[in-house]
C-alpha positions, 0 to 999 in steps of 0.5 A: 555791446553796440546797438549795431551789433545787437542788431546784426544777432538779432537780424542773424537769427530772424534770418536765419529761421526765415531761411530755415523755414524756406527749407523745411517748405521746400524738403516737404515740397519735395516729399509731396513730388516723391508722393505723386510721382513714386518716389518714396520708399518702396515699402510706402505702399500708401503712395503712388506707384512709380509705374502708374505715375505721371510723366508731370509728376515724376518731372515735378519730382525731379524739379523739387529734388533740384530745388532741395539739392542747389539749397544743400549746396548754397544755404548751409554753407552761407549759414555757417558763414554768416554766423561765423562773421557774425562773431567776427564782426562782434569781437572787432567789427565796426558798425558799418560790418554790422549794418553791411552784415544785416543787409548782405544776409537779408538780400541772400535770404531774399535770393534764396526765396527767388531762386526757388520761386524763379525755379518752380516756375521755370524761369531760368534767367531769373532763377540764375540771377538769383542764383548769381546774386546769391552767391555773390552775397555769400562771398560778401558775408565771409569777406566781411566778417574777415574785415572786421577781424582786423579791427580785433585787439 
């Protein structure tokens, strides 16, 4: 196998854990919002009452809830797709799929990262260039993988 292809795997799988774990932060992130704000199950009487929570918190909550649904809504998509080039780009690709696949993904991963942080912080222009950005790698990694089947015989 080609060293740029074992390092377009190894590179996929880093990646992918580093953004795994960005969402396990953030769903334990927003657990936390739930907690302060009232928002977990009724039967959690440890928690705050959703009466007696602040309007900041249940804000926080709805931020946090945001945050977790736009990254359902980009990372498991994107994920399934680098993955999915990944074997495109092993079965035909040539090393410039590879290195093109390890730097699409990583700058992805990147923008899921500044995404979250622009939106924690209430950086809208940052956050939709993240957002943007991101996006625009998604396409990128599945365009890429679908280019390197041409080169499978």
């Amino acid at each position: 196998m080609d060293n740029s292809n074992i390092q377009a795997i190894r590179a996929t799988a880093i990646l992918s854990v580093i953004l795994f774990t960005k969402v396990f932060v953030t769903n334990i992130g927003l657990g936390g919002a739930k907690w302060n704000a009232g928002g977990r199950s009724p039967e959690d009487k440890y928690q705050t009452n959703a009466e007696e929570a602040s309007e900041d918190a249940k804000a926080a909550q709805l931020k946090a809830q945001r945050i977790v649904n736009n990254d359902l809504e980009n990372i498991t998509y994107t994920l399934t797709l680098a993955w999915g080039a990944l074997y495109c780009i092993v079965l035909g690709g040539s090393d410039w799929n590879a290195w093109a696949h390890i730097v699409i993904y990583g700058i992805f991963v990147f923008c899921r990262y500044g995404h979250s942080i622009a939106y924690m912080s209430g950086k809208s222009y940052l956050r939709t260039t993240f957002w943007t950005l991101g996006v625009t790698c998604s396409f990128a990694i599945g365009i890429n993988g679908a280019v390197a089947t041409f080169g499978i015989e």
